[in-house]
Each structure stands twice: as C-alpha cells, then as structure tokens.
C-alpha positions as CSV (number, residue, x, y, z in Angstrom):
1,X,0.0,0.0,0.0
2,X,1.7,3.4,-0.7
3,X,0.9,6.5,1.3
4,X,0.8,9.9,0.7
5,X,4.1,12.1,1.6
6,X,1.5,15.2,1.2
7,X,-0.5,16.3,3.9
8,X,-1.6,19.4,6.1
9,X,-2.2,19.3,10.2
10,X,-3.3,21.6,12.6
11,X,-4.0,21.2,16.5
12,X,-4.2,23.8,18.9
13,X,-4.0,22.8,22.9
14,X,-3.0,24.8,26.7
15,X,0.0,24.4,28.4
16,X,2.0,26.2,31.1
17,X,3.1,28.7,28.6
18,X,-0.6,29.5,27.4
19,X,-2.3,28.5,24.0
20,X,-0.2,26.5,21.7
21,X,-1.1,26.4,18.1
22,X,0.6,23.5,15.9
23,X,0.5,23.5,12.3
24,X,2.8,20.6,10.0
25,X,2.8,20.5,6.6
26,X,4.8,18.1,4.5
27,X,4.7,17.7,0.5
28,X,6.5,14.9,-1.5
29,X,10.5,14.6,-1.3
30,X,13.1,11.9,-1.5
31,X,14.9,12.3,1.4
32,X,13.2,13.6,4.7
33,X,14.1,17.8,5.0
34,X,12.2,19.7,8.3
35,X,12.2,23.7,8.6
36,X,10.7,24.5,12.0
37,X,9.6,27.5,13.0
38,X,9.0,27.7,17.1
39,X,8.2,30.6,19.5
40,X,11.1,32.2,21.5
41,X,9.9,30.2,24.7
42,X,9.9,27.0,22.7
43,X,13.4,27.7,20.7
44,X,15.4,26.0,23.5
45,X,13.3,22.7,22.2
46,X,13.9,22.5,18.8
47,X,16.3,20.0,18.6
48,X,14.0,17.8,20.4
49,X,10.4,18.6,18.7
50,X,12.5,17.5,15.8
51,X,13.6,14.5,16.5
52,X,10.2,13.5,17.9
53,X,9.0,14.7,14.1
54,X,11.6,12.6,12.4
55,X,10.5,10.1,14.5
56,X,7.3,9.5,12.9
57,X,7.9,10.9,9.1
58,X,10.4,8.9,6.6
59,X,10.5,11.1,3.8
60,X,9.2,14.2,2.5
61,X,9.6,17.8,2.8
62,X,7.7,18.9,6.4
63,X,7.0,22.8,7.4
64,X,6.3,22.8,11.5
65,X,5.3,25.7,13.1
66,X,4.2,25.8,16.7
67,X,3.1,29.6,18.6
68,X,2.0,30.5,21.6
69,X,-0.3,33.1,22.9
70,X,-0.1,34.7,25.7
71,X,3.8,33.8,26.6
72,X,4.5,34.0,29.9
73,X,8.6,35.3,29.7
74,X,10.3,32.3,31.5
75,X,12.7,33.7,34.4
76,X,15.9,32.2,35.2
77,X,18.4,31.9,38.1
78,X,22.4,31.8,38.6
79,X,22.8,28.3,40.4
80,X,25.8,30.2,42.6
81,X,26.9,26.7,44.3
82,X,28.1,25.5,40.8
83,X,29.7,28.5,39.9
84,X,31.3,28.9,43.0
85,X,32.5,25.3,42.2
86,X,33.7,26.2,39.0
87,X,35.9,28.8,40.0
88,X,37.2,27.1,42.6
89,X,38.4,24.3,40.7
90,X,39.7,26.2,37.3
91,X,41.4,28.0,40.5
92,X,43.2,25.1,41.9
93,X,43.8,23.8,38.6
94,X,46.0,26.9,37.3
95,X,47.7,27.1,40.9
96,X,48.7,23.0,40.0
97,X,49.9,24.5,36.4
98,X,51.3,27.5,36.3
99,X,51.8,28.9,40.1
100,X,53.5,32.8,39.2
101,X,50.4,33.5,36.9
102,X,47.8,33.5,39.4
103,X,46.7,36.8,40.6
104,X,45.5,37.0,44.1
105,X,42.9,38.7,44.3
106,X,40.7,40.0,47.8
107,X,37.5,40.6,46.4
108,X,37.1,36.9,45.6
109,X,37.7,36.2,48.8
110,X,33.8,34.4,49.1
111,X,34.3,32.6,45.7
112,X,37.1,30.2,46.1
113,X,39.6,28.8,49.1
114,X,42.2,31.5,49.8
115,X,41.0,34.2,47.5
116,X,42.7,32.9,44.8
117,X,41.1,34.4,41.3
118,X,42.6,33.4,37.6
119,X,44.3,36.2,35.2
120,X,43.6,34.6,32.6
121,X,41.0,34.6,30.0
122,X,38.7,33.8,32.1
123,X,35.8,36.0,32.4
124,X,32.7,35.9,33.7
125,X,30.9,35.6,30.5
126,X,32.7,32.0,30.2
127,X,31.7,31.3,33.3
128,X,27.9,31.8,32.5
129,X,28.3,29.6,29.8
130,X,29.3,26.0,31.5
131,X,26.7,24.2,31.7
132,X,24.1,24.2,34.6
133,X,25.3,27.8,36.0
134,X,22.1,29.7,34.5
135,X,18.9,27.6,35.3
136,X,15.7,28.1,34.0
137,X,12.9,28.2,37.1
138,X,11.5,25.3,38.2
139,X,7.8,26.9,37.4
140,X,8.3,27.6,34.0
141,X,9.4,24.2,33.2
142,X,7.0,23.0,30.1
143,X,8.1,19.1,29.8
C-alpha cells in the first residue's frame, strides 16, 4: 500500500506557557528535509520537537510551526553553588599548572579557598556559559 508524503495538520492545545497552536505541513521529497519555525519560549526545544517529528515521518519535505499566545517570559536563576564550584576548581587547577600567573585577588575572597582568582582569559561571561550555572525556574518548566 503506498501512502501519501503530502498532507496538512493543525492542533491547537494549553499548556504552562498559554495556548499553543501547531501546524505541519509536509509535501512529497526523497529524502526527509524539516524547517521548523517555534516561539522564543519554545526555541530552546527545537532539537527535540525535531527529532520526535523525524521520528514518525520517513520522507518528504515537512513545514512545522508551533506559537504560543499569551507567553508567559520564563525567568531564570544563577545556580551560585556550581559556579562557586567552578571557580574554585579552574582556580586550583591553574595554581597546580602555572603557580606565578595567578593573581590573588581579595575581592574573591567568598568565591574560592584562599582568594585565589585566575588572570587569565577567564571571564565571567565563560563562566555563564558552563553548563548548569544559568537555570531556568522550576515553574516555567514545560516538559
């Protein structure tokens, strides 16, 4: 039996971030191709509501686009424990490698054992960056 690679979908639902509208459309192709197109809360996702589409599609060329009304802006927190953490050990680990390039430093004197801050290029924006420091609240998680 041969089915159709063309088709057209729309569902539209609630969620913790308001009213979700889904619409897929997928025409005929060779080889499977998806082009989503998500709301900024939902952007984080989109790795994953792909691979949950690929998982039920072979072929063909599929649109997806999923909105949401009324988005509530998700808020997010430093996890300070892990950064403090962080700091600590990149820290120890340049004092083990290196000891006349570490800068000592009084105002970290709450962030790591001894004060001791890195010189280095090191800043805080990589800091923010490893994973788990910024955390999004536990109320705004969707899944």
């Amino acid at each position: 039996m041969i089915q159709s690679m063309t088709g057209f979908g729309k569902a539209s639902g609630d969620c913790q971030l308001g009213s979700v509208e889904i619409t897929i459309q997928s025409v005929n192709n060779r080889y499977f191709i998806i082009r989503s197109y998500l709301s900024e809360p939902l952007q984080p996702l989109q790795l994953n509501i792909e691979k949950f589409v690929k998982k039920r599609l072979i072929r063909g060329s599929a649109v997806l686009t999923v909105k949401t009304k009324e988005e509530k802006t998700p808020t997010y927190r430093i996890n300070k424990e892990l950064a403090k953490w962080y700091v600590g050990e990149i820290a120890h680990l340049l004092l083990e490698v290196n000891d006349d390039e570490v800068l000592i430093d009084e105002q970290f004197d709450n962030l790591t054992p001894k004060g001791i801050f890195v010189n280095h290029e090191f800043s805080v924006g990589s800091l923010l960056n490893l994973p788990g420091i910024i955390q999004e609240s536990e109320e705004n998680s969707v899944f």
